[in-house]
N, C-alpha and C positions, 0 to 999 in steps of 0.2 A: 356397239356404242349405245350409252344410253339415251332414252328417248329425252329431250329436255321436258322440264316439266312446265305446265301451262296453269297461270295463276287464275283463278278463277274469280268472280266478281262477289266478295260476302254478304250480306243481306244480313244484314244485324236485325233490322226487326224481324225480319223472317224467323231467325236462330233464336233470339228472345220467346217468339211465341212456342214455337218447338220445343223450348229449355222449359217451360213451366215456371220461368220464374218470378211470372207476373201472379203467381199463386201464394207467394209469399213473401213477397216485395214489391210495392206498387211506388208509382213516380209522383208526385206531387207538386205541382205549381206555387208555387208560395212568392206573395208576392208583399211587399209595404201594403198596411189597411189605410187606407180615410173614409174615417167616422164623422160621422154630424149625432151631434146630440141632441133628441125633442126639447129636451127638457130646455136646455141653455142657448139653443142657436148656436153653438160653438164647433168647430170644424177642428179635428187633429188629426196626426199620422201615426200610427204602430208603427213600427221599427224593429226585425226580431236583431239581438248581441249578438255577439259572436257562443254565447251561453247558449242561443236560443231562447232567451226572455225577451216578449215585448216591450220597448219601449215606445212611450207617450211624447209624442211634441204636440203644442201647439199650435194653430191655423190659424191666420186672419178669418175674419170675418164675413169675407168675400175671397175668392181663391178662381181662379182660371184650369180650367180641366178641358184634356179631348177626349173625346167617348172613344172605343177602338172595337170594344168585343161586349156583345148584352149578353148576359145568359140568367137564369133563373132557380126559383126552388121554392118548396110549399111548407108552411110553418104552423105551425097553433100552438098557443098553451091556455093550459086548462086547470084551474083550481078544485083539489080532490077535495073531499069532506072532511080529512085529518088537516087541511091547511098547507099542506105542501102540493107541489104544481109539476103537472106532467108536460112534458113537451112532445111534441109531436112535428117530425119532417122530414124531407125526401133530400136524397142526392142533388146536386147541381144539377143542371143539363141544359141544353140547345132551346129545346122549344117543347109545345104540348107533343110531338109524336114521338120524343125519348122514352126512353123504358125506367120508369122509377122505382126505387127503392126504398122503405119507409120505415124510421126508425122513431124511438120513444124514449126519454132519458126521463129519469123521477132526479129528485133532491139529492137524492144517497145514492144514484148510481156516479160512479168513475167512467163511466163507456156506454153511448147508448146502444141500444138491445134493437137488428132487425126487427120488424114483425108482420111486415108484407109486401108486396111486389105485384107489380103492374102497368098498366097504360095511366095515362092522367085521368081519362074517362073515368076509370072504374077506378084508381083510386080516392079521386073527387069524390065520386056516391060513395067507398066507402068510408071516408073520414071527410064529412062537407064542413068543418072547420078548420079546415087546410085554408090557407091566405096566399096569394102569390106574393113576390120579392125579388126584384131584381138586381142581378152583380152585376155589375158595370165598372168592366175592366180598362182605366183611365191612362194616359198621360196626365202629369203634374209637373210640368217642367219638361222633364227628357225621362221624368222616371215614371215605371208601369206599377200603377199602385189599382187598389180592387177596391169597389162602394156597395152597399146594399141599400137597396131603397125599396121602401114599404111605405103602407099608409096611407097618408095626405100627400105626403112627397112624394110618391108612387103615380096618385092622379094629377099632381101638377109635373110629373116626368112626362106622362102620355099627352096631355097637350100640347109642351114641348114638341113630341114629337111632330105631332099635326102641323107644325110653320115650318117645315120642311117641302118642298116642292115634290113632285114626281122622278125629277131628274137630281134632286139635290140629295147630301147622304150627309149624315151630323158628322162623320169623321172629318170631312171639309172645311171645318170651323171649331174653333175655339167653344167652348161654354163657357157663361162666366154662373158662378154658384155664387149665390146668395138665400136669405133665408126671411121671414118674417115671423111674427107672433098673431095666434089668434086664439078667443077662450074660447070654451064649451059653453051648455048650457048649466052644467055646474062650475063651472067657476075657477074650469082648470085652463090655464095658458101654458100652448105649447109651441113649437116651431117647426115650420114648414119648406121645405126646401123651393127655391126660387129657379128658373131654369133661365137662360137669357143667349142670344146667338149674340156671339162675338166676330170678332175678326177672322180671314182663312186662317185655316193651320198648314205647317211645314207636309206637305201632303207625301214629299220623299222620306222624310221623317217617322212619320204617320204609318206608311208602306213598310219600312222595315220593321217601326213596332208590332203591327198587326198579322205580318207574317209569324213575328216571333211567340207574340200571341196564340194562333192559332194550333201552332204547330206542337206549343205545348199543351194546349188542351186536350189537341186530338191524342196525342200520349196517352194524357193522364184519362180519358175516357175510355181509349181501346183499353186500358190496363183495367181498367174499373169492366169493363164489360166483360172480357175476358178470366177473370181473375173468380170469377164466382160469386153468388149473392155468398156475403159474409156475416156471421153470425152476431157480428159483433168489428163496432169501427172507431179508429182510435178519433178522439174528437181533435178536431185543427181550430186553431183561432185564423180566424177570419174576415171578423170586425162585423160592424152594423151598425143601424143609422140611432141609436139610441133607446130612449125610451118609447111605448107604444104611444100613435095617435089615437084619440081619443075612438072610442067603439072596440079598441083592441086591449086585451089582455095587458094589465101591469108588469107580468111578469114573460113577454114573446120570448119565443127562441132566442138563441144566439147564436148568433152564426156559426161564431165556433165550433159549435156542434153540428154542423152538418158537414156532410161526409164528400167531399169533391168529387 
């Protein structure tokens, strides 16, 4: 008589990583952008069709967001002596102890182009016009949409952060976004993102999204670390907070172009 057979427990990530086929297929997060514009103080949503074309809505003026997940990424652009403008930036990641990637797109490239790797340290000294930029991965209602913040708006996030207690965590409240205008010394007016503590949020709410969060980043990072520095990456949009504040490049990054 034969032996019965005994099912055994599968490990799908286990068999993914064995299969290699994070070598030629990677996972990707893709989430609704909301964008703030320098230029206008104006707030909108990316939206991709079922085409996969972004679509644009509108945002009031003022909007209610929960923070759920920070992460990061280093940018510059730089104007060449022909007139056209080089960008330069790294992968997403966690924090300074991630392992970065760093890539360079000119005007005429379709795909930016690898061109080094390292710790933050040593990639900082080797390109110190690298800028930090934070994603900040949102509630907007019930839906998880992604923000970049750079700039001005950058240093009035980290204040932000500071009216936060020891015991308290921003996912426990509401943000309410708003924005202001202020000029340069030439004469340019731009707009700055406002940070404000609101009401609690749905903290059960909160807890599901930020599992779901998590869990797909950690994906989409083991597939990225796994997967091998790539010679070249297909650009994603994004989103970002608009035009540059003043001290920074006309022409920054776009998020799009950096590589998850």
């Amino acid at each position: 008589m034969p032996k019965p057979k005994i099912k055994k427990e599968v490990d799908l990530k286990e068999l993914a990583d064995w299969s290699g086929e994070g070598t030629v297929r990677r996972f990707r997060f893709q989430v609704p952008i909301l964008k703030f514009n320098g230029n206008t103080g104006k707030f909108g949503l990316l939206t991709p069709d079922t085409e996969g074309n972004w679509v644009s809505s509108p945002l009031p003026s003022k909007i209610e967001i929960t923070v759920l997940k920070v992460r990061r990424s280093l940018s510059s652009y730089e104007k060449l002596p022909d007139g056209s403008g080089l960008r330069t930036f790294t992968n997403e990641h966690n924090n300074w102890k991630d392992p970065l990637t760093v890539f360079e797109m000119g005007k005429a490239d379709t795909k930016p182009r690898m061109i080094d790797a390292g710790n933050s340290q040593e990639i900082r000294t080797k390109f110190p016009k690298l800028r930090l930029r934070q994603n900040l991965y949102c509630l907007l209602g019930e839906q998880i949409v992604k923000m970049s913040v750079r700039g001005k708006s950058l240093s009035s996030l980290f204040n932000y952060y500071q009216t936060f207690g020891a015991s308290e965590h921003i996912f426990q409240f509401i943000t309410n976004l708003s924005s202001h205008s202020e000029t340069n010394e030439g004469g340019l007016t731009y707009y700055v993102l406002d940070w404000e503590r609101g009401s609690e949020a749905d903290l059960s709410l909160v807890a599901e999204k930020i599992k779901e969060v998590k869990e797909a980043l950690d994906l989409q990072d083991h597939q990225y670390a796994t997967s091998g520095i790539p010679e070249e990456v297909r650009p994603e949009l994004e989103g970002g907070e608009g035009t540059p504040q003043p001290g920074e490049a006309e022409e920054e990054v776009q998020v799009k172009d950096i590589p998850a």
